[in-house]
FIRO-883311 format. One record per atom (N, C-alpha, C): residue number from 1; residue in one letter; chain; atom name; x, y, z. Coordinates in steps of 0.02 Angstrom, whole numbers, plus 50000, padded with zeros to 5 digits. Last residue first. Example, Ala and Ser with C-alpha at 12.3 -4.5 7.8 and 13.67 -1.06 7.14 Angstrom:
{2 's' 'A' 'N' {50642 49888 50354}},
{2 's' 'A' 'CA' {50684 49947 50357}},
{2 's' 'A' 'C' {50645 50002 50394}},
{1 'a' 'A' 'N' {50660 49716 50390}},
{1 'a' 'A' 'CA' {50615 49775 50390}},
{1 'a' 'A' 'C' {50660 49835 50390}},
***
This chain:
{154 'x' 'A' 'N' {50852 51237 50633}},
{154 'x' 'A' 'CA' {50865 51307 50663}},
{154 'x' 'A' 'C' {50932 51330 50643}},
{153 'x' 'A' 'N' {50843 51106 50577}},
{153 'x' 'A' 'CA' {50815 51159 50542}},
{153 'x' 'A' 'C' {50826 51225 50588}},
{152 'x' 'A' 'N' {50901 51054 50699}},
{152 'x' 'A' 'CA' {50921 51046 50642}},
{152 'x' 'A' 'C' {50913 51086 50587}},
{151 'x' 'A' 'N' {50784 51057 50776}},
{151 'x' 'A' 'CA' {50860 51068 50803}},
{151 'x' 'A' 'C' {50900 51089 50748}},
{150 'x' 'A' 'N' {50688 50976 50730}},
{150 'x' 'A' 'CA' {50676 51057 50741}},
{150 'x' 'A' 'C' {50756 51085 50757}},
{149 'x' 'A' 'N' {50741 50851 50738}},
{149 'x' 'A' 'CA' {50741 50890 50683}},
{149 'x' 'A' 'C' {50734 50968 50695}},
{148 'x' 'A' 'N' {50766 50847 50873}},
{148 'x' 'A' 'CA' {50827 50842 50825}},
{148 'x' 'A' 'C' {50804 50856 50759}},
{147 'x' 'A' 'N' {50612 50827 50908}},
{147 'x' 'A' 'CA' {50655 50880 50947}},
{147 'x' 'A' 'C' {50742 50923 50930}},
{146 'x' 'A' 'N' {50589 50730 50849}},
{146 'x' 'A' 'CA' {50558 50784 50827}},
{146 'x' 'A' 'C' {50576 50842 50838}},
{145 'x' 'A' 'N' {50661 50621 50915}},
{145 'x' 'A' 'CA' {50659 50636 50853}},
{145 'x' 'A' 'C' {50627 50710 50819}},
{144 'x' 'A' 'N' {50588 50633 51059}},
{144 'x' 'A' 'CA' {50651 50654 51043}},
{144 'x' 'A' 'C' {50683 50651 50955}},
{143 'x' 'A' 'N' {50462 50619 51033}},
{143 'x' 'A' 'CA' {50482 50684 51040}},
{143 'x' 'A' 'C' {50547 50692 51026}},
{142 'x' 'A' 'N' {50481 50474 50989}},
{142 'x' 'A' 'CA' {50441 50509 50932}},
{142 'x' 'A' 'C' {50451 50598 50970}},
{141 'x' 'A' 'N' {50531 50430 51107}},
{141 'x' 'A' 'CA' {50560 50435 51076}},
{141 'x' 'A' 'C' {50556 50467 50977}},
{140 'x' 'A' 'N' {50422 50439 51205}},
{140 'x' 'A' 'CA' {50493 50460 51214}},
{140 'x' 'A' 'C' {50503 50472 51144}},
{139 'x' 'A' 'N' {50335 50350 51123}},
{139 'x' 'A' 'CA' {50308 50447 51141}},
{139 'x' 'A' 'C' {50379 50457 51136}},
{138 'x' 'A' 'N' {50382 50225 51135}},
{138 'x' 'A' 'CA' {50376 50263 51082}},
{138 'x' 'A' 'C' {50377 50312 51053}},
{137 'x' 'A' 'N' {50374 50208 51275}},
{137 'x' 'A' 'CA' {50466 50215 51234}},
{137 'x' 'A' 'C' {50428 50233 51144}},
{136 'x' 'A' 'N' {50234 50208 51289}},
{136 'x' 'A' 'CA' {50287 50246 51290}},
{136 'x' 'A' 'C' {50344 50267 51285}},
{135 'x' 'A' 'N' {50215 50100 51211}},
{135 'x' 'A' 'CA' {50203 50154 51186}},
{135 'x' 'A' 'C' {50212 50195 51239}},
{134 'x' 'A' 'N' {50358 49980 51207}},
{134 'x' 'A' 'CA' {50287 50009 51243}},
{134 'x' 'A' 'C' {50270 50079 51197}},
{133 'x' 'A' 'N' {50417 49856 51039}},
{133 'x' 'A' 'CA' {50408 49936 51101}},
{133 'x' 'A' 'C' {50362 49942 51126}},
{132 'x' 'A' 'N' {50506 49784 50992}},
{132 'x' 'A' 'CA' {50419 49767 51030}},
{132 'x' 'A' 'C' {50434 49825 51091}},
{131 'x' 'A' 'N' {50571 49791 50816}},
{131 'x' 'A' 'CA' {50567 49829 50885}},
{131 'x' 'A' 'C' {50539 49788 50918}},
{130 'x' 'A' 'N' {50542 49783 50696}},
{130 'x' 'A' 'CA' {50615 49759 50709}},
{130 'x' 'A' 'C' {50623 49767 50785}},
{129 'x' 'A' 'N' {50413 49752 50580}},
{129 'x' 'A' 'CA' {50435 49786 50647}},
{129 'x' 'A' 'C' {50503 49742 50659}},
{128 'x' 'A' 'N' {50424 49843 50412}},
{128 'x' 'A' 'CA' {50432 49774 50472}},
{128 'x' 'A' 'C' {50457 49786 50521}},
{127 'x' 'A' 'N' {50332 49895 50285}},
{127 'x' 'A' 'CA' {50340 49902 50367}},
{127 'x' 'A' 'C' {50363 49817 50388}},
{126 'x' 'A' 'N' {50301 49988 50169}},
{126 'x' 'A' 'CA' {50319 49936 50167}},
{126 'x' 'A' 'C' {50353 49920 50246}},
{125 'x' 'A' 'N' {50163 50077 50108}},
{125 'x' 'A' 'CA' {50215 50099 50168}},
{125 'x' 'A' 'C' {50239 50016 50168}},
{124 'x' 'A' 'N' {50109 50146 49943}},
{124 'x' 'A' 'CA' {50125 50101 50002}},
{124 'x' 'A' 'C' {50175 50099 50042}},
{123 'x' 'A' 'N' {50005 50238 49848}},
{123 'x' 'A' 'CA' {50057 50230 49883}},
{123 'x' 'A' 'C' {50063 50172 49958}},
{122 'x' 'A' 'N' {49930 50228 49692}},
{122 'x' 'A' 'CA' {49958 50218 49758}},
{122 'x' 'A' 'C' {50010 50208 49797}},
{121 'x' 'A' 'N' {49969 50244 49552}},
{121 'x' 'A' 'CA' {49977 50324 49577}},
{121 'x' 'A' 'C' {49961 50290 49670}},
{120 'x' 'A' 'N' {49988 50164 49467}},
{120 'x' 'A' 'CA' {49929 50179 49472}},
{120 'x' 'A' 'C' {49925 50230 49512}},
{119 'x' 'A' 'N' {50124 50080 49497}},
{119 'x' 'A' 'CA' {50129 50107 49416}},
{119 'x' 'A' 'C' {50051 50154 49440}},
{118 'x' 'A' 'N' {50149 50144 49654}},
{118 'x' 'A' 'CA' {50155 50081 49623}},
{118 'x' 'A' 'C' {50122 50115 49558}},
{117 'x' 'A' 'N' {50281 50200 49775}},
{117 'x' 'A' 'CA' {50213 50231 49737}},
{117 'x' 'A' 'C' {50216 50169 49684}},
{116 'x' 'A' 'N' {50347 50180 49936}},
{116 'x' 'A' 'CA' {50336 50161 49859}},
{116 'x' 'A' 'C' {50274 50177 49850}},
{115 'x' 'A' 'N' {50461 50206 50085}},
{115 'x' 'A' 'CA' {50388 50201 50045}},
{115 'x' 'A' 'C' {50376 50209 49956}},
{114 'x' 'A' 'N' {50509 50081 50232}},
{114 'x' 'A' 'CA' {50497 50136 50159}},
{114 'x' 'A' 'C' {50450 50134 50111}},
{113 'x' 'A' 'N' {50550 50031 50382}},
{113 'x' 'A' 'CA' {50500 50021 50340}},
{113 'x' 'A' 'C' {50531 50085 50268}},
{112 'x' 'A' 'N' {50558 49942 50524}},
{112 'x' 'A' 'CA' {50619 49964 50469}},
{112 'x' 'A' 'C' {50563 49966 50428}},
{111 'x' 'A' 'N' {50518 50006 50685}},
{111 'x' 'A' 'CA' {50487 49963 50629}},
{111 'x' 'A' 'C' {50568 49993 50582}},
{110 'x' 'A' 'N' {50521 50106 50790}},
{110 'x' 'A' 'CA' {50547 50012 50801}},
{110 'x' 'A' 'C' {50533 49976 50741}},
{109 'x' 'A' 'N' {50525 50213 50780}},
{109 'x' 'A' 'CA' {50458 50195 50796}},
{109 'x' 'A' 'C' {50468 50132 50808}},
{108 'x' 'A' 'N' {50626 50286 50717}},
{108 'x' 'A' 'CA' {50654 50271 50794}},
{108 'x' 'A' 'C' {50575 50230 50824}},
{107 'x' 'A' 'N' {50671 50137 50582}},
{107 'x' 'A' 'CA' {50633 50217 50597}},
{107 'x' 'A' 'C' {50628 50191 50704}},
{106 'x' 'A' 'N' {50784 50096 50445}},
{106 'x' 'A' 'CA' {50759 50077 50534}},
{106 'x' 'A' 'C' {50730 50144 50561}},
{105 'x' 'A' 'N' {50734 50088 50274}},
{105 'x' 'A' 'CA' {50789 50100 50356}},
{105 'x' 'A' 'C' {50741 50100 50412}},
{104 'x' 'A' 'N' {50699 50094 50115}},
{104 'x' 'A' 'CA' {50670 50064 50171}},
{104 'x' 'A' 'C' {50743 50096 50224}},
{103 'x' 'A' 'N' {50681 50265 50053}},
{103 'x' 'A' 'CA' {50708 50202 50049}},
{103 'x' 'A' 'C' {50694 50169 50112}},
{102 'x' 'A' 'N' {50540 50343 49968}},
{102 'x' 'A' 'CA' {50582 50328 50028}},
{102 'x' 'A' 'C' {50601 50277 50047}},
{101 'x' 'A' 'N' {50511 50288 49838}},
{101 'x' 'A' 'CA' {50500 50365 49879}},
{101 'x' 'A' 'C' {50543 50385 49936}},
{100 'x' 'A' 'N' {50514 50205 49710}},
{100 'x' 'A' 'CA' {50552 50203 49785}},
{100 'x' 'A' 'C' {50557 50276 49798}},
{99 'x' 'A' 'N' {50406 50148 49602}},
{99 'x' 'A' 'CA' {50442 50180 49635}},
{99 'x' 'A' 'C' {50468 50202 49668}},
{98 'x' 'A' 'N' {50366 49962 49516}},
{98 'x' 'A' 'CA' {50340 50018 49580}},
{98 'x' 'A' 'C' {50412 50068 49591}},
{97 'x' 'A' 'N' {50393 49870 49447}},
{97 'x' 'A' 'CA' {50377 49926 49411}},
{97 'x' 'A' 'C' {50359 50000 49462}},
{96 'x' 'A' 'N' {50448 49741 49492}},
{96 'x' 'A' 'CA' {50359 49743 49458}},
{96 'x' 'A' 'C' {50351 49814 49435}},
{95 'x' 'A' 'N' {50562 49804 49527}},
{95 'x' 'A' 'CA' {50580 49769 49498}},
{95 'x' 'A' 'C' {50499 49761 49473}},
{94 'x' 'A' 'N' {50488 49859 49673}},
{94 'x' 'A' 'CA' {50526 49916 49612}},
{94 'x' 'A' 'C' {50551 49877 49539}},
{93 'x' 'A' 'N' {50435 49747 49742}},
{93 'x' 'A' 'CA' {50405 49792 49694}},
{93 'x' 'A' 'C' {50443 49846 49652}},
{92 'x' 'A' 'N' {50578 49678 49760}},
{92 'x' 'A' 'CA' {50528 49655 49731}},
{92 'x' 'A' 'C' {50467 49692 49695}},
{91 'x' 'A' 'N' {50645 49766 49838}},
{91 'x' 'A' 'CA' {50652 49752 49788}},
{91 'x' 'A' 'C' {50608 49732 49734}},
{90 'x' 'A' 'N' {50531 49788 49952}},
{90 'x' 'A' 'CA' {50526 49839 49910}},
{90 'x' 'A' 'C' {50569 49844 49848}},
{89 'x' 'A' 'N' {50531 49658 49992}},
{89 'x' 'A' 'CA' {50465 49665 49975}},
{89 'x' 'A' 'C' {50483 49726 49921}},
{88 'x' 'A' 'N' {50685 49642 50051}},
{88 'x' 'A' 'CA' {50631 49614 50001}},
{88 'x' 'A' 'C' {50588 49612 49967}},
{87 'x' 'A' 'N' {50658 49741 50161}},
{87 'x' 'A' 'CA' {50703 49766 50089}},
{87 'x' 'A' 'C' {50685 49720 50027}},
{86 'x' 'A' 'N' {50557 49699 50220}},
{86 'x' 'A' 'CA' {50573 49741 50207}},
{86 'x' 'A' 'C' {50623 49785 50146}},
{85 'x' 'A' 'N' {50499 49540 50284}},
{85 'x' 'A' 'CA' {50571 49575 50249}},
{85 'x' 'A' 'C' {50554 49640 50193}},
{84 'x' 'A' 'N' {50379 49524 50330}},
{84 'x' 'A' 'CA' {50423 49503 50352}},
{84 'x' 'A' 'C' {50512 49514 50351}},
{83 'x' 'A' 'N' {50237 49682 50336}},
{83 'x' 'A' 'CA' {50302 49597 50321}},
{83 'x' 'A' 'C' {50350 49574 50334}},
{82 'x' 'A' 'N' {50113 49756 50291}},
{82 'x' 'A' 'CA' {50169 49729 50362}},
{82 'x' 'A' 'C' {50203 49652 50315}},
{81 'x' 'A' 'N' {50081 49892 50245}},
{81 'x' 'A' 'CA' {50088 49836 50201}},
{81 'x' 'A' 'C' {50151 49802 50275}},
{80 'x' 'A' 'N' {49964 50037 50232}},
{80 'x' 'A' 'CA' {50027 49993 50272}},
{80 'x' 'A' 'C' {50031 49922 50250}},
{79 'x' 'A' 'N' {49933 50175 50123}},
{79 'x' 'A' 'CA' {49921 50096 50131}},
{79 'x' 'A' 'C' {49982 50049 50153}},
{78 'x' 'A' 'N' {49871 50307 50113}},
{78 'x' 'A' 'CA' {49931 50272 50104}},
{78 'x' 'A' 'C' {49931 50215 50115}},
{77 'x' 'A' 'N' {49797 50450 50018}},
{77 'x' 'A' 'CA' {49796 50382 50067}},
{77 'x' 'A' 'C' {49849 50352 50051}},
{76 'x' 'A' 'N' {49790 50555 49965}},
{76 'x' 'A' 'CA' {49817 50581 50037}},
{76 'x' 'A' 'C' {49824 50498 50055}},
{75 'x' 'A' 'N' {49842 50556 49783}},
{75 'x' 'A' 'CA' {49840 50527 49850}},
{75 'x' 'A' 'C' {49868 50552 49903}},
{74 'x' 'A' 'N' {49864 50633 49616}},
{74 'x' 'A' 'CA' {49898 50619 49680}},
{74 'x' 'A' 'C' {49829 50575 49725}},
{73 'x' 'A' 'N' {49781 50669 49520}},
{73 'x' 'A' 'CA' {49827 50690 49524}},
{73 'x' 'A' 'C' {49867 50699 49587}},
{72 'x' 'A' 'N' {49680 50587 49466}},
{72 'x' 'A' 'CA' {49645 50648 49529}},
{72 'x' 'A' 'C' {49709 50697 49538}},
{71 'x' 'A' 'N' {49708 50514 49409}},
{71 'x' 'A' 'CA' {49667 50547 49371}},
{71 'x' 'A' 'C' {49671 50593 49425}},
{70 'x' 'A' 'N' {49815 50438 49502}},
{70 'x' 'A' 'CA' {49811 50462 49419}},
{70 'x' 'A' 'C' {49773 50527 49405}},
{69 'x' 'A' 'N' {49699 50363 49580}},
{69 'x' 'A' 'CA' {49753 50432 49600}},
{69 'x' 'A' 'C' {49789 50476 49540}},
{68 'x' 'A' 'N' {49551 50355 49496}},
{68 'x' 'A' 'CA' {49601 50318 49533}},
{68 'x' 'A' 'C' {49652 50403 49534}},
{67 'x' 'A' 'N' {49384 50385 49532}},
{67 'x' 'A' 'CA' {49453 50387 49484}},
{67 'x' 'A' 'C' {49494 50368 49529}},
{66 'x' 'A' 'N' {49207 50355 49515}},
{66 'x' 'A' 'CA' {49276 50310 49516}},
{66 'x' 'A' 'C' {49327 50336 49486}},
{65 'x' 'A' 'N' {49088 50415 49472}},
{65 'x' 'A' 'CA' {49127 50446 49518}},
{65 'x' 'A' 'C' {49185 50420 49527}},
{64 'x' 'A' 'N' {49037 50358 49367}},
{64 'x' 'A' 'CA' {49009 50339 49422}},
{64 'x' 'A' 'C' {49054 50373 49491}},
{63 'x' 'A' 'N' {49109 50398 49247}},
{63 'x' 'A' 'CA' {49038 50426 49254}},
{63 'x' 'A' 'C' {49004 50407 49321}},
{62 'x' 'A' 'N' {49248 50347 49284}},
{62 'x' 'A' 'CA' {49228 50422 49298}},
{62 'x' 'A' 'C' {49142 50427 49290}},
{61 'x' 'A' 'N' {49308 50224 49319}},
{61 'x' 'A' 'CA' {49226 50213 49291}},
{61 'x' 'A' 'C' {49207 50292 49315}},
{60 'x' 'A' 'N' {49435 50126 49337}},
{60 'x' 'A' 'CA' {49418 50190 49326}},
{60 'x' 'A' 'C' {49341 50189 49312}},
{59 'x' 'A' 'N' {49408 49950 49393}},
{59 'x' 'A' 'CA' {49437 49993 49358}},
{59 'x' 'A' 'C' {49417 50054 49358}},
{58 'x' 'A' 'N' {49457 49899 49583}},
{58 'x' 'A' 'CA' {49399 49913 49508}},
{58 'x' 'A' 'C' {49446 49948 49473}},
{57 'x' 'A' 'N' {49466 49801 49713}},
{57 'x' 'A' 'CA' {49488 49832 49665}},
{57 'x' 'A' 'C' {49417 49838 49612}},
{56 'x' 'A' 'N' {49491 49764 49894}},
{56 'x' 'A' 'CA' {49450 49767 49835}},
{56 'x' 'A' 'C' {49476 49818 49760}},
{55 'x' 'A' 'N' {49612 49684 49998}},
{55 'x' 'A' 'CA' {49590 49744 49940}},
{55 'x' 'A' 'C' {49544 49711 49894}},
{54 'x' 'A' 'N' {49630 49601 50138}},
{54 'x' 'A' 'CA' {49613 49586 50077}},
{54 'x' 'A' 'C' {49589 49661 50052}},
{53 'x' 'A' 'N' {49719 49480 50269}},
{53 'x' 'A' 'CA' {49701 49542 50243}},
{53 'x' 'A' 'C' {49666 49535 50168}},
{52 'x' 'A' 'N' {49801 49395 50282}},
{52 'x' 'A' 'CA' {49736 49384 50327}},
{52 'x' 'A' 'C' {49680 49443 50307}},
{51 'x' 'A' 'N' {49894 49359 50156}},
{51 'x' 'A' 'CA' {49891 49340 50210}},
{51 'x' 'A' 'C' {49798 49345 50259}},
{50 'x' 'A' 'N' {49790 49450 50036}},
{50 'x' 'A' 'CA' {49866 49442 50044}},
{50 'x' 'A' 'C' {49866 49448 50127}},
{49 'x' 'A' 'N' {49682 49453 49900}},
{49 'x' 'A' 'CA' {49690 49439 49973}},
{49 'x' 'A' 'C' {49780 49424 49996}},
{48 'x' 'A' 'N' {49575 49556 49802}},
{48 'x' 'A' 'CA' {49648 49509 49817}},
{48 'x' 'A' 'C' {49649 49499 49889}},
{47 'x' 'A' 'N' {49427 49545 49723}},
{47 'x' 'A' 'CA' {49454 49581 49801}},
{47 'x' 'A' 'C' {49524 49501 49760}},
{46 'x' 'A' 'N' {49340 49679 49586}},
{46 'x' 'A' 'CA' {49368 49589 49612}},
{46 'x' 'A' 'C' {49417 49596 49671}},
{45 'x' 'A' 'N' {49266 49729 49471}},
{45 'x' 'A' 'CA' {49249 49713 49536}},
{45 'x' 'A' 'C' {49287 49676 49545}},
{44 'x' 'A' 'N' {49270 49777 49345}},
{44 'x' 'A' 'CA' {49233 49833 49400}},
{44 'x' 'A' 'C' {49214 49813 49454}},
{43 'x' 'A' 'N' {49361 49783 49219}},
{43 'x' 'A' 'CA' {49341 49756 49289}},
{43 'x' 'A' 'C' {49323 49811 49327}},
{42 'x' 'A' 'N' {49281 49799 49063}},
{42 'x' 'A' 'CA' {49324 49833 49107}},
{42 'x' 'A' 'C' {49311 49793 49185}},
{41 'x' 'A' 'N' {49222 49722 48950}},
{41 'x' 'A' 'CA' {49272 49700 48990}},
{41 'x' 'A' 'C' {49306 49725 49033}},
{40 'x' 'A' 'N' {49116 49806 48906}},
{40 'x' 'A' 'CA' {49166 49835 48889}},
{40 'x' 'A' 'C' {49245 49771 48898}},
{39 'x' 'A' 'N' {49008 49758 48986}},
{39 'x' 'A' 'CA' {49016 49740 48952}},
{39 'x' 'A' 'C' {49065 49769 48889}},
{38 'x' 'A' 'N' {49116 49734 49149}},
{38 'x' 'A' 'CA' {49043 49765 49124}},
{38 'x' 'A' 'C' {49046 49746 49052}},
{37 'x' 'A' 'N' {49146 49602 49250}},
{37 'x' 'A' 'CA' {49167 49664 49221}},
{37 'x' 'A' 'C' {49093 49658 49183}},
{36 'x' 'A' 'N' {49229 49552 49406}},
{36 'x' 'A' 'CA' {49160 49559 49368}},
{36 'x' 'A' 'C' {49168 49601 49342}},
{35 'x' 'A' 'N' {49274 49410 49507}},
{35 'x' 'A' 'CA' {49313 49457 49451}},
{35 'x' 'A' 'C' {49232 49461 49416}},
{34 'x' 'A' 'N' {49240 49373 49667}},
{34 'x' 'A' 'CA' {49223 49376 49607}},
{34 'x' 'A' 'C' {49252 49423 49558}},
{33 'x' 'A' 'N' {49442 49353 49690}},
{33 'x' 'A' 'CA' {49367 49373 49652}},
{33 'x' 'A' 'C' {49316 49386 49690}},
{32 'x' 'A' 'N' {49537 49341 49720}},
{32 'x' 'A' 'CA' {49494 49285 49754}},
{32 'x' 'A' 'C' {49444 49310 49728}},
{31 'x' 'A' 'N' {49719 49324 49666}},
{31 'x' 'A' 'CA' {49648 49353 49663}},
{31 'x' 'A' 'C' {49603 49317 49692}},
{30 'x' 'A' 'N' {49825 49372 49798}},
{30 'x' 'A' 'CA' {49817 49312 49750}},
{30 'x' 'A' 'C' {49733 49361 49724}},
{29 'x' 'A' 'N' {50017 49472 49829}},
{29 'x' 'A' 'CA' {49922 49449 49830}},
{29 'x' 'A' 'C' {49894 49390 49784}},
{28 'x' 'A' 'N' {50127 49505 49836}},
{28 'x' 'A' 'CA' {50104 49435 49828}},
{28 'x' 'A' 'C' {50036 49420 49821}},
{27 'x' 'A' 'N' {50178 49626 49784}},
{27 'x' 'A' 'CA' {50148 49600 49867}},
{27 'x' 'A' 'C' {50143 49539 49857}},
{26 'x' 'A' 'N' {50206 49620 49637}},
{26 'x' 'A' 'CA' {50257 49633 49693}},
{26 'x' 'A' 'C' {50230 49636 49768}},
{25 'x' 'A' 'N' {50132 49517 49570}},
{25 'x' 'A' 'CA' {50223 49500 49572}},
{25 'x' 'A' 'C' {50247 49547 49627}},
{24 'x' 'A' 'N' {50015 49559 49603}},
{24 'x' 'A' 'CA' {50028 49488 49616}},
{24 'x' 'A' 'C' {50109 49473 49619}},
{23 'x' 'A' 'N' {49996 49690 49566}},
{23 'x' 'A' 'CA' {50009 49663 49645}},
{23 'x' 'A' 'C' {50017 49599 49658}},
{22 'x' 'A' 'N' {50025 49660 49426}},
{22 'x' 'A' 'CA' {50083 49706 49462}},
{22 'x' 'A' 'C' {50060 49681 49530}},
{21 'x' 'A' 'N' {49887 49591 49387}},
{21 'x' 'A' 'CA' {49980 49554 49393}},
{21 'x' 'A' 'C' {50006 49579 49438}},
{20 'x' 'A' 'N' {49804 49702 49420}},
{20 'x' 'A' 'CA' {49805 49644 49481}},
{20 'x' 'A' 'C' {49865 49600 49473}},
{19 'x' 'A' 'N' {49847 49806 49326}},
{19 'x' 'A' 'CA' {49867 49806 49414}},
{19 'x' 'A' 'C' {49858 49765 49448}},
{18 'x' 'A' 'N' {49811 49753 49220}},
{18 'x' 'A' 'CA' {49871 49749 49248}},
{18 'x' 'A' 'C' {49905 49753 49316}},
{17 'x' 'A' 'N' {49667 49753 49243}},
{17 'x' 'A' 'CA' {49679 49691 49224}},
{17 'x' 'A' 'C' {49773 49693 49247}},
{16 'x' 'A' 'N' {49657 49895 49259}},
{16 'x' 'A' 'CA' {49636 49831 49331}},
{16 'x' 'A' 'C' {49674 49780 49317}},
{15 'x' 'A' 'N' {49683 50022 49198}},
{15 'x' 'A' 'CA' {49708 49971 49164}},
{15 'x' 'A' 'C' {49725 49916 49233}},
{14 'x' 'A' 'N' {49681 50146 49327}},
{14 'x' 'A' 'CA' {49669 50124 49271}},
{14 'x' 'A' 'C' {49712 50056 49249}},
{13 'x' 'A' 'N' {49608 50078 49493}},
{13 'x' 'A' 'CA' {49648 50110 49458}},
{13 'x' 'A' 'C' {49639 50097 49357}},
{12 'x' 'A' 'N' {49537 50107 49650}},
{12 'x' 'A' 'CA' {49520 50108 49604}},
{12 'x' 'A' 'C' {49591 50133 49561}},
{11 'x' 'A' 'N' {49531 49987 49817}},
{11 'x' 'A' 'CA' {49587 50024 49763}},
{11 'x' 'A' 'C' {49554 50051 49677}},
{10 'x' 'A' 'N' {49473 49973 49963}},
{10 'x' 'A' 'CA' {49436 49974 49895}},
{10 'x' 'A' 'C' {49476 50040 49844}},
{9 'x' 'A' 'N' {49518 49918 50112}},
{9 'x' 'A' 'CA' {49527 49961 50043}},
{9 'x' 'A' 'C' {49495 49930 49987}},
{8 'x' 'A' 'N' {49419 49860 50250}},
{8 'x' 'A' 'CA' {49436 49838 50169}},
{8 'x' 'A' 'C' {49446 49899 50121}},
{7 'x' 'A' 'N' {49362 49820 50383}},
{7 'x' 'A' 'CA' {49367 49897 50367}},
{7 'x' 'A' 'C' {49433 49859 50294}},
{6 'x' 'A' 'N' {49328 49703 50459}},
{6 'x' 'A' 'CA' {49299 49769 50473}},
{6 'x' 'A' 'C' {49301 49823 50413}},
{5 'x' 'A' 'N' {49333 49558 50333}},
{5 'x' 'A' 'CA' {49382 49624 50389}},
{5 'x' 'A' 'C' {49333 49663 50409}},
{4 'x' 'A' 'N' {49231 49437 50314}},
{4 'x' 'A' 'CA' {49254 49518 50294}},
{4 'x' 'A' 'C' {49285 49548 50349}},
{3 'x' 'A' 'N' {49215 49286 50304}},
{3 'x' 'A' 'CA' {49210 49333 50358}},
{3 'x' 'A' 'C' {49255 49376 50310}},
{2 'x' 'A' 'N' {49065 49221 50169}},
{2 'x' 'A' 'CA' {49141 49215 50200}},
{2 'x' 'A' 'C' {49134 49273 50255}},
{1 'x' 'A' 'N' {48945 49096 50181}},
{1 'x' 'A' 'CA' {48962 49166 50174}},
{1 'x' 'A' 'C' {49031 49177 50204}},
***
């Protein structure tokens, strides 16, 4: 029996069969299956794994309550994606078809990160820490950012 993370996104989107390429060319994920579809051929089951981590995926299946962000017309969830190169990762997905929301740069949190919406309506935070901050040079410095915007907007 294999070991399961605690806590595993389970991504629902339309047209599975593409979205598992698209995360294969632009995270790198691999598929590790079981790949299981109904008798339509729609996938309605199969986990990627990328590094130590792993997403479950399905396709749309509205009579069972399953819509993907598409259908719902947006996402509150966002999904942290840690790596090693940052501007890399988010070439790489805008080139697989993903959209650049916010360009990657150095945030005062110590990470260089930005954010992309991928062809299925998720969104991903593309993060590399550039920092090894305490969490309190963090506080510091998450007020003092907050303190220059409010500044700013007055």
């Amino acid at each position: 029996m294999s070991v399961r993370a605690t806590i595993t996104a389970y991504l629902t989107v339309s047209r599975a069969d593409e979205a598992i390429t698209f995360y294969e060319a632009a995270f790198g994920f691999d598929e590790i299956g079981p790949r299981l579809e109904d008798n339509h051929g729609n996938i309605i089951h199969t986990e990627l794994k990328l590094g130590d981590s792993s997403i479950m995926l399905s396709e749309e299946m509205p009579q069972f309550g399953n819509k993907g962000p598409k259908s719902l017309r947006g996402t509150c969830v966002r999904i942290n994606l840690q790596v090693e190169d940052a501007h890399g990762t988010a070439s790489r997905a805008q080139t697989a078809g993903a959209v650049l929301e916010s360009p990657v740069e150095d945030q005062f949190y110590g990470h260089r990160s930005g954010r992309l919406r991928d062809p299925y309506g998720h969104v991903w935070i593309i993060s590399q820490q550039i920092e090894d901050l305490s969490n309190e040079e963090i506080r510091r410095r998450t007020d003092e950012y907050f303190k220059t915007q409010d500044e700013s907007q007055s």
